[in-house]
C-alpha positions in Angstrom: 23.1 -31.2 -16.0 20.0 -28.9 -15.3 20.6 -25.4 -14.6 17.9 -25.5 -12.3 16.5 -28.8 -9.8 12.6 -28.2 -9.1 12.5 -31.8 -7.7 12.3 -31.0 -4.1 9.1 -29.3 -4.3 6.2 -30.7 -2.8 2.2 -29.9 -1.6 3.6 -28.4 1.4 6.0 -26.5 -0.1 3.1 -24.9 -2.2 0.8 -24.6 1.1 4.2 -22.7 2.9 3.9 -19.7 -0.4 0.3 -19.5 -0.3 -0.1 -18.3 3.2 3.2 -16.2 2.6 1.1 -14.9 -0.8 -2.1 -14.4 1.3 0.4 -12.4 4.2 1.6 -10.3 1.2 -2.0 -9.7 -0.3 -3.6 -8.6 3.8 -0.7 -6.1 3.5 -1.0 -4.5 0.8 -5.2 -4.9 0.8 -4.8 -2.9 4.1 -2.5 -0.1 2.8 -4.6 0.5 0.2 -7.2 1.3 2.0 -6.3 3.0 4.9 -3.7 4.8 2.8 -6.6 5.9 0.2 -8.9 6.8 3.2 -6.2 8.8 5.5 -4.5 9.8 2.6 -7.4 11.9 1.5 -8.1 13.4 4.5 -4.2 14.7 4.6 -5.2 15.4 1.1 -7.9 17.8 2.3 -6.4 19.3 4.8 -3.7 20.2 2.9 -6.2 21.9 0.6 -8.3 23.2 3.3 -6.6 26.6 3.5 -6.5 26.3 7.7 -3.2 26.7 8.2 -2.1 24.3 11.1 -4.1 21.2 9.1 -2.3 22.2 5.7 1.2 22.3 7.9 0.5 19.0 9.9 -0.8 17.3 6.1 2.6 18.7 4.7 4.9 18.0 7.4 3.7 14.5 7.6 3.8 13.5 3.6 7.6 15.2 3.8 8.4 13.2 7.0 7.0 9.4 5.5 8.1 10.3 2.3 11.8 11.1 3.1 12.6 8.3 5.5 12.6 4.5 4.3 9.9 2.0 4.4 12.7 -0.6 6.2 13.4 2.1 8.7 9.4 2.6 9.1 8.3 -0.7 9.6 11.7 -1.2 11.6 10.5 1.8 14.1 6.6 0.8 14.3 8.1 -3.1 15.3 9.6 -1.3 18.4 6.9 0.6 19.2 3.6 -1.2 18.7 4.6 -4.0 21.2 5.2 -1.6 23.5 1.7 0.5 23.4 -0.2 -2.6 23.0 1.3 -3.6 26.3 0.9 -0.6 28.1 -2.7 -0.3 26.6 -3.9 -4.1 26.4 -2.0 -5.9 29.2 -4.3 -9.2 27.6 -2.5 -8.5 24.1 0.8 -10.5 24.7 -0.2 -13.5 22.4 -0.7 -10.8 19.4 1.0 -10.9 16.3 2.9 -8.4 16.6 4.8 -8.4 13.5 1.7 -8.5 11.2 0.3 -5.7 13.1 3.9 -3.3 12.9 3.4 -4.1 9.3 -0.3 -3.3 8.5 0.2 -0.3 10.6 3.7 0.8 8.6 2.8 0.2 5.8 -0.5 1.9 5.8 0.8 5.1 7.4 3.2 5.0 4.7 1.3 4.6 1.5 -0.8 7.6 3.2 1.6 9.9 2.1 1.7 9.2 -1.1 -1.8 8.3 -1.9 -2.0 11.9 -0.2 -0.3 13.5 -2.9 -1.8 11.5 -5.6 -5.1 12.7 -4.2 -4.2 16.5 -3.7 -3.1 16.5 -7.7 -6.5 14.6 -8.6 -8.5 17.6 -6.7 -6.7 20.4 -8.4 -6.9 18.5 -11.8 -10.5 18.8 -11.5 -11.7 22.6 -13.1 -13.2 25.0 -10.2 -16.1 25.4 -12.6 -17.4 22.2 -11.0 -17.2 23.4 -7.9 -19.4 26.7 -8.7 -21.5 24.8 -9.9 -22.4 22.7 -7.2 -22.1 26.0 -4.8 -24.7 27.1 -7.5 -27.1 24.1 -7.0 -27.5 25.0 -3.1 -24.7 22.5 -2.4 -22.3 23.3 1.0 -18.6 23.1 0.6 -18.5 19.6 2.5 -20.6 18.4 0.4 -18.9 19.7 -3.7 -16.3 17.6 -2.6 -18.1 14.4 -1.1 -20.5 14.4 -4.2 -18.6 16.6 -6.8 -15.3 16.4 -6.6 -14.2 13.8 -5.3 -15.8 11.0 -7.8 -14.3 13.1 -10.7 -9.9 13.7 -9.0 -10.5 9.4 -7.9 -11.8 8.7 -11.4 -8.6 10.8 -12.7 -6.0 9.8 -10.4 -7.5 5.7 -10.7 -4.2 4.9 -13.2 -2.1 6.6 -10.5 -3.9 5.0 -7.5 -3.1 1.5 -9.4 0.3 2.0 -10.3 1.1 2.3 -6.7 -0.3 -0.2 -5.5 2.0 -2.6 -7.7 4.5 -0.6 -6.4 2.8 -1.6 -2.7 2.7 -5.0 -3.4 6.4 -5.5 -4.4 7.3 -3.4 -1.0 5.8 -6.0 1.1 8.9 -8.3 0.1 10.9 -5.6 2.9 8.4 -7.3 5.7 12.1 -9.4 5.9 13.2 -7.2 8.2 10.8 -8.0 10.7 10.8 -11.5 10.3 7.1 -11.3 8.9 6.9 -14.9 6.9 5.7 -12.7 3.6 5.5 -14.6 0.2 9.6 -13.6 -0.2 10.6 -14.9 3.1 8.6 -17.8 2.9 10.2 -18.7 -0.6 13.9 -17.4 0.9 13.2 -19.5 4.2 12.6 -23.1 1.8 15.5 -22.1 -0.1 18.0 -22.0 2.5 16.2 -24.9 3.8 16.2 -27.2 1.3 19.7 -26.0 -0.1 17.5 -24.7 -3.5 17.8 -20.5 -3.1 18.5 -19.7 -6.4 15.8 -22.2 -7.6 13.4 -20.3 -5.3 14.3 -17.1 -5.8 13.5 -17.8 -9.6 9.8 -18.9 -8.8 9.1 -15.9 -6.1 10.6 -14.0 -9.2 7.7 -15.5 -11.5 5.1 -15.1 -9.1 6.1 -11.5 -8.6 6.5 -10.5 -12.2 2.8 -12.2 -12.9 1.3 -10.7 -10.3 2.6 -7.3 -11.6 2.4 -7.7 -14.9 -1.4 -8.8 -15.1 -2.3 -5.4 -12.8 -0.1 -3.2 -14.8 -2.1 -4.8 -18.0 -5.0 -3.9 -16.2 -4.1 0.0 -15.4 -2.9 -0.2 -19.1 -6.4 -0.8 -20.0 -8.4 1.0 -18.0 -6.3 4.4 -18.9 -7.0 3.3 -22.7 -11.0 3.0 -21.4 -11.2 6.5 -19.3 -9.2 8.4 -22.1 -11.6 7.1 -25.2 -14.7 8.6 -23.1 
């Protein structure tokens, strides 16, 4: 007798874990680029020497950073409904599940693409920035044209690596009910009477996703460091 029974699946089966796939991917797409944008402005404020913005930039990575995602995207589910209510009487037909989620998620990755950020900034030598002050260049601009390119370029492996680390957090959507790429392949399991079966494909589909990006950040570290 097989150890596993892939018989039951089917075209729709397929269609059912593509949109949960594509869920997963609009997720983490979003994080990663609010989280990269607001993350370096908490990044710069941190740096910025005023000392309410560096206190607000600190207290808010400490606060994301010591409470967890479940409990985030938990708390944003019971509050966006309610603002968007108040705000948007028209928005009752809103998903508001994929909407708690883009908005968790990307407030959450903020704080640490914050960090990641503020490390890429110092890592680059002040030299640069004397320079640039040297060229005629104003503060605002050393960091939009100077160092900025040079602490992404550094901090690029890093930037990567968590967002694989993203991407396998979406799986928590669960708690929200968001029909993700896991729930979508948990939801047929149960259906169908096939969990384990399914939980060894999302498994697959998970690892290759992963695997092929962390191949990727592999290489392009091995790229940056020969130059």
């Amino acid at each position: 007798m097989a150890l596993f029974d892939f018989s039951f699946l089917s075209p729709a089966t397929g269609a059912t874990l593509a949109h949960g796939m594509l869920v997963s991917f609009q997720v983490a797409g979003t994080a990663l680029v609010v989280g990269l944008i607001w993350g370096t402005i908490l990044a710069l404020m941190r740096l910025s020497g005023v000392r309410g913005l560096s206190w607000f930039s600190a207290a808010y990575v400490s606060l994301f950073r010591s409470v967890p995602l479940a409990m985030v995207l938990l708390g944003f589910y019971l509050v966006v409904p309610q603002i968007l209510r108040a705000v948007f009487p028209g928005a009752a037909g809103m998903d508001t599940r994929m909407l708690s989620a883009l908005v968790g998620f990307a407030l959450f990755e903020s704080a640490y693409y914050a960090e990641i950020m503020r490390a890429g900034i110092q890592s680059v030598p002040r030299s640069q920035f004397h320079a640039a002050s040297a060229l005629g260049m104003t503060n605002s601009q050393a960091m939009r044209i100077v160092i900025l390119p040079q602490a992404a370029r550094n901090m690029l492996p890093l930037l990567l690596t968590q967002l694989i680390v993203l991407f396998q957090d979406t799986s928590i959507v669960y708690v929200i009910s968001l029909a993700d790429f896991f729930t979508a392949a948990e939801s047929i399991g149960e259906r169908d009477g096939k969990i384990e079966e399914m939980m060894v494909i999302a498994a697959l589909c998970y690892f290759s996703v992963c695997f092929t990006a962390s191949r990727a950040v592999q290489w392009f570290a091995w790229r940056t460091g020969k130059k």
